[in-house]
N, C-alpha and C positions, 0 to 999 in steps of 0.2 A: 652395274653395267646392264645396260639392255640388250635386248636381244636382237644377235647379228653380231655385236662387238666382240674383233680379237682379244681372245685372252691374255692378260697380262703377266707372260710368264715365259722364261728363255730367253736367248738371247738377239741384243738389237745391238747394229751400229748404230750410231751419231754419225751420220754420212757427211760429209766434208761437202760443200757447194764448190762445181768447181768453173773457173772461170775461163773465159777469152783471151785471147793475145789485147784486147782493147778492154780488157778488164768486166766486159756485163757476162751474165749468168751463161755458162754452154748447158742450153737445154738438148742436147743431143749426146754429151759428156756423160751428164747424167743418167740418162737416159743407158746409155752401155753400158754405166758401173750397175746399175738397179737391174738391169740384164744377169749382171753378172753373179749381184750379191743372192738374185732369186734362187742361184744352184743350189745354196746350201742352208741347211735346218733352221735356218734362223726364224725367229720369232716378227719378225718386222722391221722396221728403222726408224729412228730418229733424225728430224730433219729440225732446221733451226735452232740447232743445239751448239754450244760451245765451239765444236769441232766443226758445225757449217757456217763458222764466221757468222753468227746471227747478228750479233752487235754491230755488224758493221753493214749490213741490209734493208734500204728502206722498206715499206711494207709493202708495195707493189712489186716488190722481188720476191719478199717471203711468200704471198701468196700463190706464187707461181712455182715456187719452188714444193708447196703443198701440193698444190695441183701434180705437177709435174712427179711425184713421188708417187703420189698416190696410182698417178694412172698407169707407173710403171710396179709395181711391186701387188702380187698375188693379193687378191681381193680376202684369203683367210690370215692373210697378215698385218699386225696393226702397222700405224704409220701415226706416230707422235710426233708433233709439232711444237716447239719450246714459243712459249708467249709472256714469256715474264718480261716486265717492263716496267717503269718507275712508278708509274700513277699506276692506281686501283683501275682509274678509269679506261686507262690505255689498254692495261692486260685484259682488263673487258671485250673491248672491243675486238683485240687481236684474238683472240681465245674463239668468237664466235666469227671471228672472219674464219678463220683457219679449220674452223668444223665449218661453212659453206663450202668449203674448198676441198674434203672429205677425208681432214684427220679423224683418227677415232679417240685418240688422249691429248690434253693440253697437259704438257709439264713447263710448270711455273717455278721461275726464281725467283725469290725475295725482292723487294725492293732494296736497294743499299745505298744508295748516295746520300742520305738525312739517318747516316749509321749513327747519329747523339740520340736521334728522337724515334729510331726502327727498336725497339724494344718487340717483348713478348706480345704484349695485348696488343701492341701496332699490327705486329706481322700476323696475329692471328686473325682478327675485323679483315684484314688484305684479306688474306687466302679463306677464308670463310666468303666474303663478299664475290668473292672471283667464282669459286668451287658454287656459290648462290645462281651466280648466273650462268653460266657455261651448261649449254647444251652439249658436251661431251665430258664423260669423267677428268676427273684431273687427278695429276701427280707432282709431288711436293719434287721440288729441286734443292738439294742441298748441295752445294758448291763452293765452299769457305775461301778456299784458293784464289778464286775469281771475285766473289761479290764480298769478303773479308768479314762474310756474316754467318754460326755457326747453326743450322736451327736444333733449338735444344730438344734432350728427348721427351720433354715434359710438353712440349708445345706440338710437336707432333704425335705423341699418344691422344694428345686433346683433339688436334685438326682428325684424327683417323675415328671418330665417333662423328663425322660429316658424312653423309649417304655419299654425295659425291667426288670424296677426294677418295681415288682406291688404293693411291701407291706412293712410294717415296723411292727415286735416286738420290744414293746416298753415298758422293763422292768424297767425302773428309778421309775415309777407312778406320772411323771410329769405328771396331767391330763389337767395342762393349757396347757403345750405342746404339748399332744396328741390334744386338742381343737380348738388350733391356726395351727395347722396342717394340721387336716379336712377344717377348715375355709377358710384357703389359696389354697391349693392343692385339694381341695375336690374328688372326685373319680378318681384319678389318682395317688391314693397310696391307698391301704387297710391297714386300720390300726388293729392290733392285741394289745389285752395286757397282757404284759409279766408275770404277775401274779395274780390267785384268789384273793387276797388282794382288786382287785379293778376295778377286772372283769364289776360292774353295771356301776361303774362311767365312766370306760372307753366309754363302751356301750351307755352314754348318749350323749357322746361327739362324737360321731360318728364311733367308733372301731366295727367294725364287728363279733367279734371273739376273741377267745384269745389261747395262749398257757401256757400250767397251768400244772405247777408241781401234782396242787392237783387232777389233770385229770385222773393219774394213780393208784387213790384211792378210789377217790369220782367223777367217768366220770357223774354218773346218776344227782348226786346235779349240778355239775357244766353247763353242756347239761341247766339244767331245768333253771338256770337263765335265760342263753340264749337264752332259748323259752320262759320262764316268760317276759321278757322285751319285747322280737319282739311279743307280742301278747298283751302288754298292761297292763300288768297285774307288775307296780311297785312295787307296796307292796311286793305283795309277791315275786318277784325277793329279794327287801331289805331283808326280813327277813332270806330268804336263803343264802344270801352274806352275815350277819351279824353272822348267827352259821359258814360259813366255812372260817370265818377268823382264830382263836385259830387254829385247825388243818395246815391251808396251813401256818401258822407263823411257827408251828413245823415243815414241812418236808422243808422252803426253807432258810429263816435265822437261824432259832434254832438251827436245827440238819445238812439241809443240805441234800446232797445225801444219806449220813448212815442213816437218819432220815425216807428221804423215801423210801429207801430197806427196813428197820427194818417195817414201815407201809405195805408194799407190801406184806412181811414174814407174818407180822399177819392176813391178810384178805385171806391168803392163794394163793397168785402167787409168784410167782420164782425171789424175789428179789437178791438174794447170797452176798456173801460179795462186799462189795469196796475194790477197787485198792489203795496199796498204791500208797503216802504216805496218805491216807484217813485212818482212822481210824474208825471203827463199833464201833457203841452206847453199853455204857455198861450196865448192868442189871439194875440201876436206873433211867437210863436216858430210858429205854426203858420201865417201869412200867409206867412212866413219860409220854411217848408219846401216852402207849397204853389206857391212863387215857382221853387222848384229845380225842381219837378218839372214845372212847364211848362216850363219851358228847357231840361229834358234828353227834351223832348217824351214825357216820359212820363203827365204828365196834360193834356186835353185842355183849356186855357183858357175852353173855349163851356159845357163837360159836365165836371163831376167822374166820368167814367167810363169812359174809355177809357187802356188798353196797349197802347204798343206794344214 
């Protein structure tokens, strides 16, 4: 990383893109939530990630949505932009559009829809070729869930001997793998993990940070593990990783993206609807979620307004 570029380490949400009543991008929505996410310790955000509906964004949205991030969120805080895309060639181009635009990391997903012929040597020439040409560092995306592709720990000990790939999100919760990662490759990949789920365990094994759905709900609990642990202080990281499991089950398997708009709407920031073909939590399912988040005292029973 050159110099000027955020460190890569702490915690980032995956900020949700949130939309119009006529469905295009509320750049003024956003605009309040990044107001708002600035209060607290975080490390930067994540923008065109899973959780900001990227798949479903032409590029003249993404890039606005970089833009738009960027110019909202503290100049000492990174601001990653997810640019994985099927072609070599595509994530090329999005990767150096998205640094015009003034991300400081591209995190790239695998290619996956030619999963008979995405092998090892495939996805490594990828993400070697991509990390080749990007004028900004990159970070491996591992997301099995979604792209139905595992990347092994042997192909990322090899990609993290690249100057320019400096980090891996590493959302599977494989933590023997995140372990034998650190072990092998040790500071010559930053390791992130890819969900509150498992944020400590990560952290023990060497992960520096994470990217966390639940970041854009609960930034203050999640920040505090991560100060909990680098200060020593186990127990009490455990016992705060253990109430913010129920709620981050709800906004990333349970519900999903409408999960946590619908959490975002109740604490009071600018969730709006999902993009089809997404569907918004119906009145059950949203009494349902607003039940978790008083119990993991993240919203306030008296006031739909308050984080802690």
């Amino acid at each position: 990383m050159g110099t000027g570029v955020p460190r890569l380490e702490g915690i980032f949400p995956p900020i949700p893109t949130p939309f119009d009543a006529d469905g295009d991008i509320d750049l003024p929505a956003l605009a309040d939530n990044l107001g708002w996410w600035s209060r607290f310790e975080l490390a930067g955000v994540v923008v065109l990630g899973s959780n900001g509906e990227a798949v479903l964004l032409d590029e003249a949205e993404k890039l606005r949505l970089v833009e738009a991030a960027r110019a909202g969120t503290p100049e000492v805080r990174a601001v990653i932009a997810g640019t994985g895309l099927q072609s070599t060639r595509a994530a090329i181009a999005l990767t150096r559009a998205v640094a015009d635009a003034g991300a400081d990391f591209a995190l790239v997903l695998p290619p996956s829809y030619y999963k008979g012929q995405t092998t090892d040597v495939a996805l490594e020439r990828h993400f070697r070729t991509v990390a080749d040409a990007s004028p900004i560092p990159v970070i491996l995306y591992n997301v099995p869930a979604c792209t139905g592709i595992d990347l092994s720990a042997e192909l990322i000990v090899d990609l993290a001997g690249h100057g320019n790939i400096v980090g891996l999100k590493e959302s599977s919760g494989d933590i023997v793998k995140l372990g034998r990662i650190r072990g092998e490759a040790g500071e010559r990949i930053r390791l992130l993990a890819g969900s509150a789920d498992f944020l400590l365990p990560a952290l023990t094994v060497g992960a520096v940070g994470g990217v966390l759905a639940l970041a854009n709900v609960a930034p203050e609990a999640c920040t505090e593990i991560h100060r909990r642990f680098a200060e020593g202080d186990v127990e009490g990281a455990g016992a705060l990783q253990i109430r913010m499991i129920p709620p981050n089950v709800a906004v990333t398997r349970r519900w999903g993206v409408p999960g946590l708009k619908a959490a975002m709407e109740m604490l009071g920031l600018r969730g709006g609807p999902v993009r089809p073909p997404l569907l918004p939590l119906d009145e059950v399912q949203r009494g349902a979620l607003r039940s978790i988040l008083i119990e993991a005292r993240i919203l306030d029973s008296e006031k739909e307004a308050t984080v802690r």
